[in-house]
C-alpha positions as CSV (number, residue, x, y, z in Angstrom):
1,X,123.0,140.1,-35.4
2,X,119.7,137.7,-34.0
3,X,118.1,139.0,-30.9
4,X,119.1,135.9,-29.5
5,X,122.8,136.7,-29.6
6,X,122.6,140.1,-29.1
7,X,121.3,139.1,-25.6
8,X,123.7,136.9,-24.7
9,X,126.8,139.5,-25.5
10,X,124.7,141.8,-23.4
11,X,124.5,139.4,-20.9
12,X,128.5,138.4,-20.6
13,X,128.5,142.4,-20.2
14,X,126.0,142.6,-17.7
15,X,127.8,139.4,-15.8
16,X,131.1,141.0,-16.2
17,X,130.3,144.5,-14.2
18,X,129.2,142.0,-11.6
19,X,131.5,139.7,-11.3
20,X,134.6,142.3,-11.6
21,X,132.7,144.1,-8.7
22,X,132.2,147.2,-10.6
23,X,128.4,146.7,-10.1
24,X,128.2,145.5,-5.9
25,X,125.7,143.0,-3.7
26,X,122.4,145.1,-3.4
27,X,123.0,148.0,-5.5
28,X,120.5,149.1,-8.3
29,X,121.6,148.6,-11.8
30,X,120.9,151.1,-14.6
31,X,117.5,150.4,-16.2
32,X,117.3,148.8,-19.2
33,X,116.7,151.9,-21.6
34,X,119.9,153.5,-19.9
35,X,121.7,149.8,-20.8
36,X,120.2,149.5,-24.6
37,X,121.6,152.9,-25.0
38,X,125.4,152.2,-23.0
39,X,125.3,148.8,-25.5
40,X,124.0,150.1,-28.1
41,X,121.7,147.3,-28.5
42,X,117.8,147.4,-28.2
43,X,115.9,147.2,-25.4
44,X,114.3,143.5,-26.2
45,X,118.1,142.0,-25.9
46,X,118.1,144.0,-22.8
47,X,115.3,142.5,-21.1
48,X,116.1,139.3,-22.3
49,X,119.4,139.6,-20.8
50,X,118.1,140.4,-17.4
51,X,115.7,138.0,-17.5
52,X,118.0,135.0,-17.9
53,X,120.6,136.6,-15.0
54,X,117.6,136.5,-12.2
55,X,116.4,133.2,-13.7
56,X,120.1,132.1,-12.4
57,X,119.7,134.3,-8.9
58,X,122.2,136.8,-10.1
59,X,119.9,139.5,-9.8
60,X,116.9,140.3,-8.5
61,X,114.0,142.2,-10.2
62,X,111.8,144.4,-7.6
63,X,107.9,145.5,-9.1
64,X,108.1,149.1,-9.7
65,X,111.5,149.1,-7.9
66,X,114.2,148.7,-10.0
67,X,116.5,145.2,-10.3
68,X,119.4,145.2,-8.0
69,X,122.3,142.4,-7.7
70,X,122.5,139.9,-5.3
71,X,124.2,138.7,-3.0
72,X,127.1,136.2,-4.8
73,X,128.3,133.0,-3.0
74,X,129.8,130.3,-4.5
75,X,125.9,128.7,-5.5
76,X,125.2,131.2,-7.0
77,X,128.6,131.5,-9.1
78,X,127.8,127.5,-10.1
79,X,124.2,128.5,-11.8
80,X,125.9,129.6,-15.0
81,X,127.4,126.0,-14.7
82,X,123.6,124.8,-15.9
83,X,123.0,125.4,-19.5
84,X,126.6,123.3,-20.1
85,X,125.4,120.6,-18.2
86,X,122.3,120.2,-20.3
87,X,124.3,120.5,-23.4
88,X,126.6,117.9,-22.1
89,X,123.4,115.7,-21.2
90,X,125.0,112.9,-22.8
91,X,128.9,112.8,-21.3
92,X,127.6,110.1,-18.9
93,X,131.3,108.7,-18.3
94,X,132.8,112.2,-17.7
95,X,130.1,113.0,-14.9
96,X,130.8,109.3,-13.5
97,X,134.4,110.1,-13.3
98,X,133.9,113.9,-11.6
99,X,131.8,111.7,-9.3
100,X,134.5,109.2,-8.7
101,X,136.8,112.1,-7.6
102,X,134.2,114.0,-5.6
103,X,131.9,111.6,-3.9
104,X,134.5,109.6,-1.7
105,X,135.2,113.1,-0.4
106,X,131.5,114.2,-0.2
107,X,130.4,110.8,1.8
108,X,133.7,111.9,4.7
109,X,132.1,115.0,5.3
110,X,129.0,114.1,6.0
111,X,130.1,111.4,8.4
112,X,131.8,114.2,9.8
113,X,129.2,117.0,9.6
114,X,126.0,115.9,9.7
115,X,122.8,116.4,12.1
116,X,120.8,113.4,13.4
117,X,117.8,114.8,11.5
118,X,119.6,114.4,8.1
119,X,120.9,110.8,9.0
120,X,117.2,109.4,9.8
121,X,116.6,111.0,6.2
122,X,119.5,109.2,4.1
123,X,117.9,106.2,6.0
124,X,114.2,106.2,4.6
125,X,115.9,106.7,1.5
126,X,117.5,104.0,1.4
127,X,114.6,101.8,2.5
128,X,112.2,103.6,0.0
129,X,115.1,102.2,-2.5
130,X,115.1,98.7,-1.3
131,X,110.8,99.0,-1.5
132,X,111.0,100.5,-5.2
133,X,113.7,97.6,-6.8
134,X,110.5,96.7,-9.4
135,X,110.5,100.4,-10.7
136,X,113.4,101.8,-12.1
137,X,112.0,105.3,-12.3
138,X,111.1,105.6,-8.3
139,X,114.6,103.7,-7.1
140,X,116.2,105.8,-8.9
141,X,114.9,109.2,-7.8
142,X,115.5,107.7,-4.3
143,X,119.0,106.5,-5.2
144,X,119.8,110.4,-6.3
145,X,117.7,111.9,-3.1
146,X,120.4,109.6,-1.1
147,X,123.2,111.0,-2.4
148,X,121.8,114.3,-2.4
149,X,121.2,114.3,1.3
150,X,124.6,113.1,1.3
151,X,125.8,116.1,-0.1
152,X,123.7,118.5,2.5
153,X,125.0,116.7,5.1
154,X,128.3,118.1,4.1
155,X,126.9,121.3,5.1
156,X,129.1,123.2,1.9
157,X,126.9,125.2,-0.5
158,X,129.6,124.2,-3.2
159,X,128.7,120.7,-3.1
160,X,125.2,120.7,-2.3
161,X,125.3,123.2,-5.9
162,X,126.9,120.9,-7.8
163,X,125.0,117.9,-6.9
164,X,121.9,119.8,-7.5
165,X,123.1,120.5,-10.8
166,X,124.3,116.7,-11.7
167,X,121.3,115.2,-10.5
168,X,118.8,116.7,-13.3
169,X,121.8,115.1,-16.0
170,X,121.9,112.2,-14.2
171,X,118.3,110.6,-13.7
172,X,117.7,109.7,-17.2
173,X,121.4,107.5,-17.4
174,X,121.4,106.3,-13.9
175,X,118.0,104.9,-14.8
176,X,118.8,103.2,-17.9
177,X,122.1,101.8,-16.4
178,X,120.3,100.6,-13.8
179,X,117.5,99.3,-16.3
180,X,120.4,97.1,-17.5
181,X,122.0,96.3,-14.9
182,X,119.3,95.6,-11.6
183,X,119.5,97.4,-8.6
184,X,121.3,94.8,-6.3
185,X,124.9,96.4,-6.6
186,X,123.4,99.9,-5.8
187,X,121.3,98.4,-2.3
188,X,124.3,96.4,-1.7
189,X,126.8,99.8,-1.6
190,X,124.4,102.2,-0.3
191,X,123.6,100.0,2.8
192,X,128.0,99.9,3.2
193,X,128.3,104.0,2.7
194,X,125.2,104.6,5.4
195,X,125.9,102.5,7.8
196,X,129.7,103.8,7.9
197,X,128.3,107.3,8.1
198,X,125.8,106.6,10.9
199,X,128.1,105.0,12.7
200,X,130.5,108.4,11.7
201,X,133.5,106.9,10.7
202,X,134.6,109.1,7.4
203,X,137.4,107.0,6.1
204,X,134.9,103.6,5.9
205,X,132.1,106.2,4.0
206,X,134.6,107.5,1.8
207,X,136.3,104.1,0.9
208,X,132.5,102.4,0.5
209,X,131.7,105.7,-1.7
210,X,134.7,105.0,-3.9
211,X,134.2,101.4,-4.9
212,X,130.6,102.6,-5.3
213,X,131.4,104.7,-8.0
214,X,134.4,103.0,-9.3
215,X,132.0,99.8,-9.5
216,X,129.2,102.2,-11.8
217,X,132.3,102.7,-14.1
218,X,133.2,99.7,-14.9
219,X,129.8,98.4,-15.0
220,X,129.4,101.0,-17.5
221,X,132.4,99.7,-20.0
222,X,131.5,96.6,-19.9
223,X,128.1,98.0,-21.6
224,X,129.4,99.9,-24.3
């Protein structure tokens, strides 16, 4: 078997004495001779392994100290999530239609939730998007800062995870649609979904948030 799939099997192993709770939040796992012999697998598949769990924040790897497990929330649950997402990198409708489901939701909450200090942010954003309408690439890392702002003002690490994890799929397809399409609808519906949320009404942002994405969709079969 490659080295490259050896780690992996090690890795679901390693993940599964974490996840099942066998291993806890803070304690020390065996070192990685003591795993390549419990696997039976060498100790290069080992340390790649490990590697790729604290890449993901799973563990944590101390110098001279040993690597221990960390802490696991729901973020840090939704890492593994990330290596599907780039595989999927090209499922733009799917991702359209999670966000159809999830962002009406997502805009309530932050009418509901968030501070003053975020609301002045989703704000420059959306004039930063309004300044940028000549250059696709800029509006739309603003137009994904907005909703990601959106998404902190929720104040739920779930969310803010999975939009953090869309957004890197999503620039390249939101900028070609947009390419196509101009940025007038986007201005237009962003203005609607902020100005309900400063003005903290959640059923106006989630209603503004829906046609939003509803309006991407369509504007998306029309191209294909």
């Amino acid at each position: 078997m490659k080295d490259g799939r050896t780690s992996d099997k090690v890795l679901e192993k390693i993940q599964e004495k974490i996840f099942s709770g066998e291993w806890k939040p803070g304690q020390k796992i065996m070192s990685e001779t003591k795993l390549s012999e419990e696997l039976d697998v060498s100790r290069v598949s080992v340390r790649e392994a490990i590697e790729k769990l604290a890449t993901l924040n799973i563990i944590s790897k101390k110098q001279g100290g040993g690597t221990f497990v960390n802490e696991l929330g729901p973020s840090i649950y939704l890492n593994s999530l990330l290596p599907m997402l780039i595989l999927d990198r090209d499922n733009y409708m799917d991702i359209l239609e999670f966000r159809l489901i999830t962002e009406p939701e997502t805009a309530r909450l932050c009418a509901e939730r968030c501070s003053d200090e975020l609301m002045a942010e989703l704000e420059s954003s959306y004039e930063k998007m309004k300044s940028y309408q000549s250059d696709m690439r800029k509006f739309t890392e603003e137009d994904l800062k907005f909703h990601t702002k959106i998404s902190e003002g929720t104040q739920n690490s779930l969310i803010i995870k999975v939009n953090e994890l869309l957004r890197s799929v999503l620039e390249y397809h939101q900028r070609t649609l947009y390419e196509s399409l101009g940025p007038e609808g986007g201005i237009h519906e962003h203005k609607f979904i902020l100005e309900a949320i400063k003005n903290r009404d959640p059923e106006l942002a989630s209603i503004y948030a829906r046609r939003h994405a509803q309006r991407t969709i369509n504007e998306l079969k029309k191209l294909q």
